[in-house]
MIMILO-217035 format. One record per residue (C-alpha): x, y, z; residue in three letters. Coordinates in nm, 3 decimals. Example, Ala and Ser with C-alpha at 12.3 -4.5 7.8 and 13.67 -1.06 7.14 Angstrom:
// residues 2
<u=1.230, v=-0.450, w=0.780, code=ALA>
<u=1.367, v=-0.106, w=0.714, code=SER>
//
This chain:
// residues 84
<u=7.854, v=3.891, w=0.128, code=UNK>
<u=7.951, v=4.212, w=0.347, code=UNK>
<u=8.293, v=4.087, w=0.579, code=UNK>
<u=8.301, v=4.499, w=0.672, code=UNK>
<u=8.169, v=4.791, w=0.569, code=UNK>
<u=8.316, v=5.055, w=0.866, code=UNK>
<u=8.131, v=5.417, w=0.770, code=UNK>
<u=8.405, v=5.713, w=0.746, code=UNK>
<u=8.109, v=6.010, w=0.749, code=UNK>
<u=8.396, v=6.230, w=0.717, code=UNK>
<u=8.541, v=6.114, w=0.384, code=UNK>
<u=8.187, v=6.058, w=0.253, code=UNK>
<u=8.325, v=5.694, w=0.215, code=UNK>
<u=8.302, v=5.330, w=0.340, code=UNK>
<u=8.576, v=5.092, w=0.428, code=UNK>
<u=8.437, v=4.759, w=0.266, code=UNK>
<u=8.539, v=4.413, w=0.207, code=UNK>
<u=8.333, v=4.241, w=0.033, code=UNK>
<u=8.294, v=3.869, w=-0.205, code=UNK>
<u=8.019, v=3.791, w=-0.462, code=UNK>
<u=7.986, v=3.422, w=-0.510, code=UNK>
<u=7.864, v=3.243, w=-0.839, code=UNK>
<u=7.735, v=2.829, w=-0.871, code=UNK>
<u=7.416, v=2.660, w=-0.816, code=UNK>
<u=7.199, v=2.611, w=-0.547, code=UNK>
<u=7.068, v=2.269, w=-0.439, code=UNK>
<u=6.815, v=2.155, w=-0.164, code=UNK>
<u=6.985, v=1.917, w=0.084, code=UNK>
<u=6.698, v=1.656, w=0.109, code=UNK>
<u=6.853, v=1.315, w=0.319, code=UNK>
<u=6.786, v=1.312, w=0.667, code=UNK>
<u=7.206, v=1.192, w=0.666, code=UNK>
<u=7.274, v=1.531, w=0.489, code=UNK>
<u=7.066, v=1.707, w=0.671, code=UNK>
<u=7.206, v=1.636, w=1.043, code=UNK>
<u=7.552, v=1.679, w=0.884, code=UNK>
<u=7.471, v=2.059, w=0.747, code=UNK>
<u=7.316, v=2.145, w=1.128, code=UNK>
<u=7.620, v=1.945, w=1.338, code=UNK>
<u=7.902, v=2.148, w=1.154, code=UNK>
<u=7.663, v=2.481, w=1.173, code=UNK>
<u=7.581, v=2.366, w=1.591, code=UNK>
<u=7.973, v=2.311, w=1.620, code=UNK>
<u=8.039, v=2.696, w=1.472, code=UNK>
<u=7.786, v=2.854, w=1.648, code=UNK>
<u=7.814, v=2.679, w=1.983, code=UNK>
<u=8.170, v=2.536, w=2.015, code=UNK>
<u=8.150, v=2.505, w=2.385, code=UNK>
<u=7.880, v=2.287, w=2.386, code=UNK>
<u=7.983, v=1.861, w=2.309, code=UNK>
<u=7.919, v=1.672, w=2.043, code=UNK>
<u=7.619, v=1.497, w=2.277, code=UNK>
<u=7.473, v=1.818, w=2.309, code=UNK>
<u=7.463, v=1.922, w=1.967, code=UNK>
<u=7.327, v=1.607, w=1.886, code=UNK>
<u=7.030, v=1.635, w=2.131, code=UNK>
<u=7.024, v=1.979, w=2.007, code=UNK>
<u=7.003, v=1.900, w=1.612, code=UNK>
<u=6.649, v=1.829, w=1.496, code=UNK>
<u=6.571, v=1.774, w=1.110, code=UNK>
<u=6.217, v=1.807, w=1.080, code=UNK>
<u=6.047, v=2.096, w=0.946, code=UNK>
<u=6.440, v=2.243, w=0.784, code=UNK>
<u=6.537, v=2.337, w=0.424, code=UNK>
<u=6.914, v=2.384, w=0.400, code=UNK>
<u=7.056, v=2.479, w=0.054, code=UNK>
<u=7.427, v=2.353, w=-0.017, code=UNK>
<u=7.601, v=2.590, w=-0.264, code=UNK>
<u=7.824, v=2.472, w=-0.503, code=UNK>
<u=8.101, v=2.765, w=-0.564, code=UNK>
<u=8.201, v=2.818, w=-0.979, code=UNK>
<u=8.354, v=3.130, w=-0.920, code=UNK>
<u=8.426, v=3.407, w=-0.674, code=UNK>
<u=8.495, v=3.750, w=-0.681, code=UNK>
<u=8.612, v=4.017, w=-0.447, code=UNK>
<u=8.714, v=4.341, w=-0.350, code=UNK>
<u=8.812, v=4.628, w=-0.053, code=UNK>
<u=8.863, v=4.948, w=-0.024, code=UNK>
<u=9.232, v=5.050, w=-0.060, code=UNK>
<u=9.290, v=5.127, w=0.313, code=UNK>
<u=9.205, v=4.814, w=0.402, code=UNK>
<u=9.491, v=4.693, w=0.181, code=UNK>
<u=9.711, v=4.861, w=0.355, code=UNK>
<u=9.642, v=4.617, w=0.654, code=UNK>
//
């Protein structure tokens, strides 16, 4: 996953920050688990709106969400960025 990637044409360079993430991949598959994954992704994404709304908003049917289960990370930036 990309957090930045600002292009400097002038020092033929990029000014990235970056991860790479490692674990396994599983299908959520209860309905339970299901509306849990899509309220905390409706709260992120729409923070203004209330909990009734999200919940009027969430809908299960016809959704495949994957749950990640992180072993190991790694990541890097470009050394300006570490100057931050």
């Amino acid at each position: 996953m990309i957090d930045q990637d600002e292009i400097v044409p002038e020092q033929y360079t990029t000014y990235f920050r970056s991860v790479i993430v490692f674990g396994k991949i599983h299908e959520v598959t209860t309905e339970d688990d299901l509306r849990k994954a899509l309220m905390l992704l409706a709260r992120k994404y729409a923070p203004m709106r209330t909990e009734e709304q999200h919940r009027q908003a969430v809908h299960v049917e016809n959704v495949c969400v994957l749950r990640l289960d992180i072993e190991h990370m790694s990541g890097k930036q470009a050394i300006e960025l570490a100057k931050d």
